[in-house]
N, C-alpha and C positions, 0 to 999 in steps of 0.2 A: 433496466429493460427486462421486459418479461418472457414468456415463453407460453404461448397458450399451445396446447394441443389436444382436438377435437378425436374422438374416436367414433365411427359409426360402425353401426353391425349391421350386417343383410341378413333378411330374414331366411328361416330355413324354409324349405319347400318338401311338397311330395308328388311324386311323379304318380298323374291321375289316368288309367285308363279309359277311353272313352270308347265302345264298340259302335264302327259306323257298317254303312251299307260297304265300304270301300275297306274294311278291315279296321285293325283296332289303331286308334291316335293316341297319343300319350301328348298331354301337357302337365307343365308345372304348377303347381296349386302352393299359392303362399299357407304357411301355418298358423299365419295371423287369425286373431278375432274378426267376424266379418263387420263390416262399417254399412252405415246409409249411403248411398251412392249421391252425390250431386248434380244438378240440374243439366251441370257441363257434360256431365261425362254420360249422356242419354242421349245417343243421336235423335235426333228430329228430321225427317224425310219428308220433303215435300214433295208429292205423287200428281202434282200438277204438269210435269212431263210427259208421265203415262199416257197422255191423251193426246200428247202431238205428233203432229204429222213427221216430223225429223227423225229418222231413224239415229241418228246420233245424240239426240237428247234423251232419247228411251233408252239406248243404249248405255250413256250417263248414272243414267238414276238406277238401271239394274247394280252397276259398278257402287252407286254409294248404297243401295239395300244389300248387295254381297259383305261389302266392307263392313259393316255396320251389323251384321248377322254373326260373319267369324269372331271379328274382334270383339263385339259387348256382349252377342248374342241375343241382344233385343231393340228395340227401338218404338220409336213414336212416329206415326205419322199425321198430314195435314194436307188438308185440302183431296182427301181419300174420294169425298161425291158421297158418302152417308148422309143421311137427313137426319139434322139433330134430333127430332119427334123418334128416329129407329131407334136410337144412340141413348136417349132418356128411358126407353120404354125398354131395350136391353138390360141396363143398370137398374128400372126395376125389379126388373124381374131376377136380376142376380139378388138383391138384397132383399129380396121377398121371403 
């Protein structure tokens, strides 16, 4: 009978300061290489709420744009109300 035994190591960190309107926040910054992010880990926000009459489903969607703001600090959204013609003719003109 054998013995296996795994070792893992947690990576080091460095404590990042960030200056807010509300004073300074420090988080932890891993010291790893940084990676491409995947598709999962991008929240997607659908802004078809913002338009209804429910005070509790705007309310909702503020809670997952907060969420999604702290934690990734960016996000996708859909069904915004842009016209794709604005959205094409923006993108030219960035790569113009």
């Amino acid at each position: 009978m054998s013995n296996i035994t795994t070792t893992t190591t947690t990576p080091s960190t460095t404590k990042l300061e960030l200056r807010t309107a509300y004073g300074p926040v420090f988080r932890d910054v891993l010291n790893t290489p940084p990676r491409d992010c995947t598709a999962e880990e991008i929240p997607v926000i659908d802004l078809t709420p913002l338009y209804s009459g429910s005070l509790e489903e705007r309310k909702g969607l503020a809670k997952k744009i907060r969420a999604a703001a702290v934690n990734t600090g960016f996000f996708y959204i859909k069904h915004h109300g842009i016209e794709e013609e604005k959205i094409a003719n923006a993108k030219k003109q960035l790569l113009a």
